[in-house]
C-alpha positions as CSV (number, residue, x, y, z in Angstrom):
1,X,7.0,3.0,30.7
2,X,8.7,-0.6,30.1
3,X,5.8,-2.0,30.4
4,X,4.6,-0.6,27.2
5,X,7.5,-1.0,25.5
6,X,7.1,-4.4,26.5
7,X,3.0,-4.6,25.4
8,X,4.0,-2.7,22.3
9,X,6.5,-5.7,20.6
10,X,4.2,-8.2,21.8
11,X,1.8,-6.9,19.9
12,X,3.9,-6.5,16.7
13,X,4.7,-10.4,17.1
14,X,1.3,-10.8,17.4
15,X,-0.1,-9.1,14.4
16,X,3.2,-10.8,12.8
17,X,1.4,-14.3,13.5
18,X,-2.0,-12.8,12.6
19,X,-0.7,-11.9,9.1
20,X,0.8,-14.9,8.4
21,X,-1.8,-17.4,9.3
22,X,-4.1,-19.1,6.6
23,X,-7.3,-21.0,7.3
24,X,-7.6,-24.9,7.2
25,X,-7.8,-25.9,3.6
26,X,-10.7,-28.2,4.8
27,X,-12.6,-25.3,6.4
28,X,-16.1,-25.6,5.2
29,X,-17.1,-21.6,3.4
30,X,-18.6,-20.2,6.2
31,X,-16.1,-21.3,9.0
32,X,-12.8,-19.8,6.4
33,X,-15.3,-16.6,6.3
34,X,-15.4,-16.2,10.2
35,X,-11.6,-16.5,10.8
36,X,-10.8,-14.1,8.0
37,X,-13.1,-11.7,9.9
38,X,-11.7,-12.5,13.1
39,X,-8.2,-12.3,12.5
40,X,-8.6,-9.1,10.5
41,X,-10.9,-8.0,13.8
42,X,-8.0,-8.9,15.8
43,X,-5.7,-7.0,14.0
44,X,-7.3,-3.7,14.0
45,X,-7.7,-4.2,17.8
46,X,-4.3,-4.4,18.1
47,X,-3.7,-1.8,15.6
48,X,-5.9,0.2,17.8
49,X,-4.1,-0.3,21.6
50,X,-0.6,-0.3,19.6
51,X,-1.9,3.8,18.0
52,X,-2.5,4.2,22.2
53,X,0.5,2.9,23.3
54,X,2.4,5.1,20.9
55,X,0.5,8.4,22.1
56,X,2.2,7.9,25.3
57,X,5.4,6.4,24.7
58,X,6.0,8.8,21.8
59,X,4.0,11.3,20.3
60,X,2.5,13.1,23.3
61,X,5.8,13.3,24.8
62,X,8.1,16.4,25.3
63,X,11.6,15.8,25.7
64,X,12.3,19.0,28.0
65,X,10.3,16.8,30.5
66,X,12.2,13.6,30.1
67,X,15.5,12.5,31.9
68,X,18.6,10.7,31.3
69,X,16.8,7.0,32.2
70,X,13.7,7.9,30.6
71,X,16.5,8.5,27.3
72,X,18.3,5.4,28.1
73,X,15.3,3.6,27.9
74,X,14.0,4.6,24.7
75,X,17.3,4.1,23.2
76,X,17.0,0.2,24.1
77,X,13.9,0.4,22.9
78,X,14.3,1.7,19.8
79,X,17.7,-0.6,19.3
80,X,14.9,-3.9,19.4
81,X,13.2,-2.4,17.0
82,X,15.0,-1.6,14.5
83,X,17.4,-4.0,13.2
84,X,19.3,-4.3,9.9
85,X,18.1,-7.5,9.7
86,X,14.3,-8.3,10.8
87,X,13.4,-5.6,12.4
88,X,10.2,-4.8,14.1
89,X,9.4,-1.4,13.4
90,X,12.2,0.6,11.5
91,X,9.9,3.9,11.3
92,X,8.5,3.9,14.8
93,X,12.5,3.7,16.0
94,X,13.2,6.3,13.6
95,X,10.6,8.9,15.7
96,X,12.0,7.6,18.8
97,X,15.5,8.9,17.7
98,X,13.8,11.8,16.2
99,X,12.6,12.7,20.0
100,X,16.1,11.8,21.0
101,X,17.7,14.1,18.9
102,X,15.3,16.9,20.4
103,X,16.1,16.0,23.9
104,X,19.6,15.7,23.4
105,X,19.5,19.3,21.8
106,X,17.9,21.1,24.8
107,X,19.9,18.9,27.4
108,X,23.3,20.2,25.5
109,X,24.8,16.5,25.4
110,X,26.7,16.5,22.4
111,X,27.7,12.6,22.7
112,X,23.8,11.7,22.3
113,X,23.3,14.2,19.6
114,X,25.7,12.9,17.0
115,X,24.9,9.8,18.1
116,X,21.0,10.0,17.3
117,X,22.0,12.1,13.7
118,X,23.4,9.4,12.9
119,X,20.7,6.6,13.9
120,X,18.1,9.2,12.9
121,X,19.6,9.0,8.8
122,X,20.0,5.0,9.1
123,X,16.8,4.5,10.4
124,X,15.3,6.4,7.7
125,X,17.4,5.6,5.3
126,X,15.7,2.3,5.8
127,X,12.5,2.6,6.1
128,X,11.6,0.5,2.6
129,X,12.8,2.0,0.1
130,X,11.1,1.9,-3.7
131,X,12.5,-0.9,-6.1
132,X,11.6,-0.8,-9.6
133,X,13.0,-2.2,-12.2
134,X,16.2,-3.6,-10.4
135,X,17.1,0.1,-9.1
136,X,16.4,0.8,-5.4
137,X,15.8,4.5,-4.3
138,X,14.7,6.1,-1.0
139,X,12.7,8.9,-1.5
140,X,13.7,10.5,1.7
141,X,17.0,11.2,0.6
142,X,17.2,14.8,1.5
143,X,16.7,14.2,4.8
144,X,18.3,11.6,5.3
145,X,21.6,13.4,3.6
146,X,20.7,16.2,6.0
147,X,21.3,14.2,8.9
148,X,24.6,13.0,7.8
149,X,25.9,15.8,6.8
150,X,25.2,17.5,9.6
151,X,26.5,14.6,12.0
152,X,29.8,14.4,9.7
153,X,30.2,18.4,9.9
154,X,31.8,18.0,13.5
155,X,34.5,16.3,12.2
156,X,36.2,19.5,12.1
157,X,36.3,19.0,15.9
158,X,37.1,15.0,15.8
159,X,40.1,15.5,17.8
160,X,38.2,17.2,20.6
161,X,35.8,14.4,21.1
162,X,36.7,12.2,24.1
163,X,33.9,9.6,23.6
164,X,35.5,6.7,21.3
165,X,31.5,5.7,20.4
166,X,30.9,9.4,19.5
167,X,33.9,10.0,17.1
168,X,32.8,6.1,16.0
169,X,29.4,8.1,14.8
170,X,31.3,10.5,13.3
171,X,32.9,8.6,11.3
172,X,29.8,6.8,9.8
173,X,28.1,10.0,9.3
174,X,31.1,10.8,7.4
175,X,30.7,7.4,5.2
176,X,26.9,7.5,4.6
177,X,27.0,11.1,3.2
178,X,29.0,10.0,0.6
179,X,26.3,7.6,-0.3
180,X,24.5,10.1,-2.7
181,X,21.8,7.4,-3.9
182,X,21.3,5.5,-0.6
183,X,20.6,2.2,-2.1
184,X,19.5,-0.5,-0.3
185,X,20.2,-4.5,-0.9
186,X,16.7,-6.3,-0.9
187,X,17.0,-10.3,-0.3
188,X,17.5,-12.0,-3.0
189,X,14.0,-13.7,-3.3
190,X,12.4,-10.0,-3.5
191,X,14.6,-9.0,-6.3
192,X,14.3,-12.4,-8.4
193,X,11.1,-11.1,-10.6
194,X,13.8,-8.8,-12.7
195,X,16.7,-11.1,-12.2
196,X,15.0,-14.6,-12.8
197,X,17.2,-16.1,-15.4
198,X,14.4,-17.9,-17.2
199,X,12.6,-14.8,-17.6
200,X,13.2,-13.5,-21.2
201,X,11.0,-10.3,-21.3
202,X,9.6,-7.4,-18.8
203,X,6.2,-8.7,-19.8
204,X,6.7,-12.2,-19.1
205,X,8.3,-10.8,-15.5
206,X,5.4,-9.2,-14.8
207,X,2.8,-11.9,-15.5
208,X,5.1,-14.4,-13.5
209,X,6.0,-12.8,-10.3
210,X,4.8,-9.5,-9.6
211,X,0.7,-10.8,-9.7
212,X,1.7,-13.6,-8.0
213,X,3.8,-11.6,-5.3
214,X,0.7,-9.6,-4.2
215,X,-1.2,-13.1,-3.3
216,X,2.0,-14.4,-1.4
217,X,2.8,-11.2,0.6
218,X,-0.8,-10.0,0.7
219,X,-3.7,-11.6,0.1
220,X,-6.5,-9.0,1.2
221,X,-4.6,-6.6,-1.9
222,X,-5.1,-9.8,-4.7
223,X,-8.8,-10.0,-3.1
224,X,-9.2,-6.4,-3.6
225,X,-8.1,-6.1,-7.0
226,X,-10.4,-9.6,-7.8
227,X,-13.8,-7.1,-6.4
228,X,-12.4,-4.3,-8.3
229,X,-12.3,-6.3,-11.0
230,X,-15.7,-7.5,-10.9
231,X,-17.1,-4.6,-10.1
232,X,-15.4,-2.5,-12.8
233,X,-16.8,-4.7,-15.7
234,X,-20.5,-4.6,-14.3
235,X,-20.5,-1.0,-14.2
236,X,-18.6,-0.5,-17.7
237,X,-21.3,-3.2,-18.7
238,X,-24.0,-1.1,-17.9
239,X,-23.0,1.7,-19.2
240,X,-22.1,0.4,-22.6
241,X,-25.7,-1.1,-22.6
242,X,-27.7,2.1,-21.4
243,X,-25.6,4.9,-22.2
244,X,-23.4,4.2,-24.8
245,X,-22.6,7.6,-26.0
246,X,-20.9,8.3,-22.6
247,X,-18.0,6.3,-23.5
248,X,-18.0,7.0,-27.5
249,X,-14.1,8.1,-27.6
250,X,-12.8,5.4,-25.5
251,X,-10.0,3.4,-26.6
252,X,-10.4,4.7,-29.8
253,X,-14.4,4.2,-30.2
254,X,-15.7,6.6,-32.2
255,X,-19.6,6.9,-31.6
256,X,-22.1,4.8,-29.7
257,X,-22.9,1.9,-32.2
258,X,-18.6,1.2,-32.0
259,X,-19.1,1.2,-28.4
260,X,-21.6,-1.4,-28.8
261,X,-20.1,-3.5,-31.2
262,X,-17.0,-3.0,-29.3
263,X,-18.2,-3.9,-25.7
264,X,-16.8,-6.9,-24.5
265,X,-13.0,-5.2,-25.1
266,X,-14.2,-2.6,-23.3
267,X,-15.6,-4.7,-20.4
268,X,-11.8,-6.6,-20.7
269,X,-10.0,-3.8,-20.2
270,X,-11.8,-2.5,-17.1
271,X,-11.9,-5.7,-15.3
272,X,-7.9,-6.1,-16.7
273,X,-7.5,-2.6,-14.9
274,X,-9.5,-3.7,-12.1
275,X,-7.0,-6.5,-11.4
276,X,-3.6,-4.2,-11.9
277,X,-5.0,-1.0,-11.1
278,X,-2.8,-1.3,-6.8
279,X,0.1,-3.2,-9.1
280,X,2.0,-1.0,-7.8
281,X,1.5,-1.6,-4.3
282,X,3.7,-4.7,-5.2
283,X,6.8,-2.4,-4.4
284,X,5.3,-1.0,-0.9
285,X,4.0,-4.1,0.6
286,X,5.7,-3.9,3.6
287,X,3.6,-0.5,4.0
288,X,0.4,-2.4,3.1
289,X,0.3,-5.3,5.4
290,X,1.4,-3.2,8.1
291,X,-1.6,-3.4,10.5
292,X,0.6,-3.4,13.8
293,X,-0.4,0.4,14.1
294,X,-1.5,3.6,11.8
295,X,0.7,4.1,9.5
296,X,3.5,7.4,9.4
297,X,3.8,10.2,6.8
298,X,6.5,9.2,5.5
299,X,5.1,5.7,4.7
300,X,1.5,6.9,3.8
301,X,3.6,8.9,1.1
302,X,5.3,5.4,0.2
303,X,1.8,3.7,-0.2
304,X,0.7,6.9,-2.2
305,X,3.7,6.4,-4.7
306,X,2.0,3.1,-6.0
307,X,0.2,4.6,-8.8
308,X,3.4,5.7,-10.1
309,X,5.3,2.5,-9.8
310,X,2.0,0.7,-11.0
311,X,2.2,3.0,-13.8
312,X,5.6,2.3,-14.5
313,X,5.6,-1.9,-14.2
314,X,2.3,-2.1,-16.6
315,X,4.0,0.7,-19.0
316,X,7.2,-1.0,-19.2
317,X,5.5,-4.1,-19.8
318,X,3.4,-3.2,-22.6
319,X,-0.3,-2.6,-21.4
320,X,-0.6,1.1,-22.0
321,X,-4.3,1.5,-21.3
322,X,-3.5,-0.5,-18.1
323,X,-1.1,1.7,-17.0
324,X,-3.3,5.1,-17.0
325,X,-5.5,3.3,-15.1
326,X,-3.0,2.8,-12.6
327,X,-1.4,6.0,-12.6
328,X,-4.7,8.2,-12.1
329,X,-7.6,6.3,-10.2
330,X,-6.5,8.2,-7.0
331,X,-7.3,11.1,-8.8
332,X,-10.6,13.0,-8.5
333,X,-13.0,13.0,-11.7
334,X,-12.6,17.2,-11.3
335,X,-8.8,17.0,-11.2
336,X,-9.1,19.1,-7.6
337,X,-8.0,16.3,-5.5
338,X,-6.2,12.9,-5.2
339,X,-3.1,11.9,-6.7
340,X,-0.2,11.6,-7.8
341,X,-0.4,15.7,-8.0
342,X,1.8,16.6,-10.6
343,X,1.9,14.2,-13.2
344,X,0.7,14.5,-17.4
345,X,-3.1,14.3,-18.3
346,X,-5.1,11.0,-18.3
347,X,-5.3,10.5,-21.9
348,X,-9.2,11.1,-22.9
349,X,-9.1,7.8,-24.2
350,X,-8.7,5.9,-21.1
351,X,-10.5,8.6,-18.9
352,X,-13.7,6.4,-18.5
353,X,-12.3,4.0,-18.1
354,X,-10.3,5.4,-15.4
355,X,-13.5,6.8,-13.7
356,X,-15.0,3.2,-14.0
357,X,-12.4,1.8,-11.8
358,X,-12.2,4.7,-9.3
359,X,-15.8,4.0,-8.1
360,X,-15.5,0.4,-8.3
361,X,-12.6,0.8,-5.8
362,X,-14.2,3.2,-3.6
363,X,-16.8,0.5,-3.7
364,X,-15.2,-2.8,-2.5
365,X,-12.8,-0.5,-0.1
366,X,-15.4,0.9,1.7
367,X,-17.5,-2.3,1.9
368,X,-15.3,-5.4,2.7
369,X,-16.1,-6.7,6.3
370,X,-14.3,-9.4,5.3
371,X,-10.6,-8.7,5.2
372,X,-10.5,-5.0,6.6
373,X,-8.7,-4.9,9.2
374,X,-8.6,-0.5,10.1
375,X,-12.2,0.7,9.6
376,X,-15.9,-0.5,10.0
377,X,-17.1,-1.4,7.1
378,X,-20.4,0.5,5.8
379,X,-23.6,-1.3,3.7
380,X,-24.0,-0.8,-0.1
381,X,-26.6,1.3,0.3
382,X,-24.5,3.9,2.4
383,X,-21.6,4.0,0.3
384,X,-24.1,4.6,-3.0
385,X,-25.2,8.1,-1.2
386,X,-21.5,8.9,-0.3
387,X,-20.8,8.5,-4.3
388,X,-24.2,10.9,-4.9
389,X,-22.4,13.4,-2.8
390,X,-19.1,12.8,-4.5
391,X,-20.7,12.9,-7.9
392,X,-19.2,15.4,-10.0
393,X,-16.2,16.3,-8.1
394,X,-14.5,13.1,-6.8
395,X,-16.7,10.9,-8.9
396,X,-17.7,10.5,-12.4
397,X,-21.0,11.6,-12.4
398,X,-22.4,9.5,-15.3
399,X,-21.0,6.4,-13.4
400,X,-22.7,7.2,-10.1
401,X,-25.4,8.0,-12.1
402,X,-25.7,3.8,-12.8
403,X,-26.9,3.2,-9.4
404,X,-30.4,5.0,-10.2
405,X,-31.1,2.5,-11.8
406,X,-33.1,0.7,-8.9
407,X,-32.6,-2.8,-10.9
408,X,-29.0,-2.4,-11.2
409,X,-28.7,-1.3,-7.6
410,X,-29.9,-4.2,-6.5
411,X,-28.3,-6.3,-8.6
412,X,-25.4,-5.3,-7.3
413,X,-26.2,-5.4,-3.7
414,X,-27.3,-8.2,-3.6
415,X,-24.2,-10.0,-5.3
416,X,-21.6,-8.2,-3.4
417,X,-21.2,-9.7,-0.3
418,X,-21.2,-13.2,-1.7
419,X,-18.7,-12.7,-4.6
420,X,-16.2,-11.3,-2.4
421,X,-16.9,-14.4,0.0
422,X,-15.9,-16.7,-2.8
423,X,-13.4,-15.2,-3.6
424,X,-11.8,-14.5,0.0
425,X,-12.3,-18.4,0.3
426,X,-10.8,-19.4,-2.9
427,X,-7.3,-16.8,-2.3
428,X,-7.0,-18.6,1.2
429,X,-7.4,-21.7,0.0
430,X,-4.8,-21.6,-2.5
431,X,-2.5,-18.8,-0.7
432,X,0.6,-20.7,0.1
433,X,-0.3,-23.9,-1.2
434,X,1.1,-23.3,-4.5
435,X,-2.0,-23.2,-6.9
436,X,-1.7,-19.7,-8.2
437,X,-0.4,-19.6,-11.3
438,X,-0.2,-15.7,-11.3
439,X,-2.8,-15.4,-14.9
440,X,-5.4,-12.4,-14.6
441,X,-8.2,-15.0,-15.9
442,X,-11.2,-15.0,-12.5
443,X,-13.6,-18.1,-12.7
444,X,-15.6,-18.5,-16.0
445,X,-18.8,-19.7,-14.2
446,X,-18.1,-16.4,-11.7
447,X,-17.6,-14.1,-14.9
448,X,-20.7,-15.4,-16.5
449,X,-22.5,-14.2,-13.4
450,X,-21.3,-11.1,-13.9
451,X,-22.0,-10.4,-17.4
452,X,-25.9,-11.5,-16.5
């Protein structure tokens, strides 16, 4: 079983590496193309015999089958793992002591079980908490206090305990319960956006470091929202021009003539909501670039909290219409699925546009070969019959209806592929190199394409 453990933190250095390489600047196109796709290739490989790996070191395992060395093992392994500072894989050590806690439960060894309560609540306690707005919350708090509390319950018996480690554990338990909030200390370069002494405003904040956060920790994200962008416009373009009347009562557009005199600020805002619609994946990103294996629950329902925080960062900072499209384009056109599940009404005045930017995100999700690095990537043309079966219930209907159109379908097929090309090439070439100013404005000759 050390071998594993051995093959399984390689490969977490590796993808390490993987994520933090950047093409040659002098790379012609097509060369910076092919080692985006390899490395992302690569990645989902590994993310791929890193999900086997795990099946057998931890999730298919039962502790009434293990013994004391197997334990001991795991222990080590899940000490390299997890550090305070620079650790590997806090939530994969926080299962192992999960399955620790199990097998020191039907073994009777009380030593071990205090023990693993107590790296059980640290290890969750921190796996990445949520930052916003200079306050830092983990939103496992209840079981994390849980754990404490129940490791700091046997000091009633403190004096009992022979093992100087165990009543050491004890102790702890007895100081983290007391920490009702469980904050955690970020380094100081990940807190500097709110705490930037030149920074005079929220808005100003935002437009400085968050946007241009997301293309230093995570590039494929900044790509994304660049093709959601694009995409959103085109089809809000359309619309306006061939069914107007389907967005009379956005943004305060009355009837279909103010949607046409009005068009362009429509068009803005989409491809504005385009770009900040995963803002809030800004706070998670140690969730999103994680491609050394699938991700857990408990950090899938991290990632999911983004439209909230999104929501929140683009409300805060003024952009109201922004901010609803953050908040809701997880949620299904029928309200039946998605999320965030509960949360107020999509105001019907940003409901389009919504709807606009949930296709267009289905869209460039489900059709990058590019940068995806955790699922094959499927043609245009397959995706537009997936959105036909969606239509009505996860969709919009009137926007799937666009790609009827057979001109327009086209159109767009044929332009995908190399817009998001250019734009891969031009966030590599810059990524790390200090040319991103973190402005929302794409390419004027690239934005003139896409209002033709």
């Amino acid at each position: 079983m050390r071998k594993y453990y051995e093959k399984y933190i390689d490969n977490l250095e590796q993808v390490q590496k993987l994520l933090e390489s950047r093409p040659d600047r002098g790379m012609s196109s097509d060369r910076m193309i092919a080692e985006i796709r390899d490395n992302a290739g690569r990645r989902h490989q590994i993310c791929c015999e890193n999900d086997r790996l795990l099946a057998e070191i931890l999730f298919e395992r039962d502790p009434e089958s293990m013994n004391r060395q197997e334990a001991d093992d795991l222990i080590e392994f899940a000490d390299r793992l997890f550090l305070k500072d620079g650790s590997l894989d806090t939530g994969i050590a926080h299962y192992i002591h999960r399955l620790l806690l199990a097998y020191a439960r039907q073994t009777g060894d009380s030593d071990l079980y205090i023990r693993e309560l107590y790296q059980a609540g640290v290890t969750l306690l921190h796996v990445k908490p949520i930052v916003l707005h200079g306050e830092v919350r983990n939103p496992f708090r209840d079981q994390i206090t849980a754990y404490f509390e129940e490791g700091a319950s046997y000091l009633d018996q403190y004096d009992e305990i022979a093992n100087e480690q165990t009543r050491a554990f004890v102790l702890r338990c007895c100081e983290k319960r007391d920490e009702k909030e469980y904050l955690y200390v970020f380094p100081k370069e990940r807190r500097r956006w709110w705490e930037d002494e030149d920074v005079t405003s929220e808005r100003e904040a935002f437009e400085k470091y968050v946007l241009r956060g997301i293309l230093t920790y995570h590039p494929p994200t900044y790509v994304h929202s660049q093709m959601v962008a694009w995409i959103g416009e085109m089809l809000c373009r359309r619309m306006a021009e061939t069914m107007p009347e389907k967005l009379a009562g956005t943004m305060g557009l009355s009837d279909a003539e103010a949607v046409l005199r009005e068009k362009e600020r429509l068009c803005r805002c989409v491809y504005e909501g385009g770009l900040c619609h995963d803002l809030g994946k800004s706070r998670v990103l140690n969730y999103i670039g994680l491609y050394g294996r699938r991700l857990l629950d408990e950090e899938f329902a991290c990632v999911k909290l983004h439209t909230v925080l999104g929501y929140s960062l683009l409300k805060g900072a003024g952009y109201e219409h922004l901010a609803q499209i953050a908040l809701h384009h997880h949620q299904w056109a029928d309200l039946k699925g998605g999320y965030p599940y509960p949360c107020d009404p999509c105001p019907e005045d940003c409901r389009m546009l919504v709807d606009i930017v949930a296709v267009a995100d289905s869209i460039d999700a489900a059709t990058d070969n590019i940068g995806r690095s955790y699922a094959s990537a499927k043609t245009f043309g397959e995706l537009a019959e997936e959105l036909r079966e969606g239509a009505g219930s996860r969709y919009r209907e009137d926007v799937v209806r666009l790609f009827d159109d057979g001109d327009f379908f086209e159109e767009m097929e044929r332009k995908l592929t190399p817009r998001r090309q250019r734009i891969y090439c031009k966030v590599y070439g810059m990524a790390g190199n200090g040319d991103f100013d973190g402005e929302y404005a794409g390419d004027s000759g690239e934005e003139e394409e896409a209002a033709g």
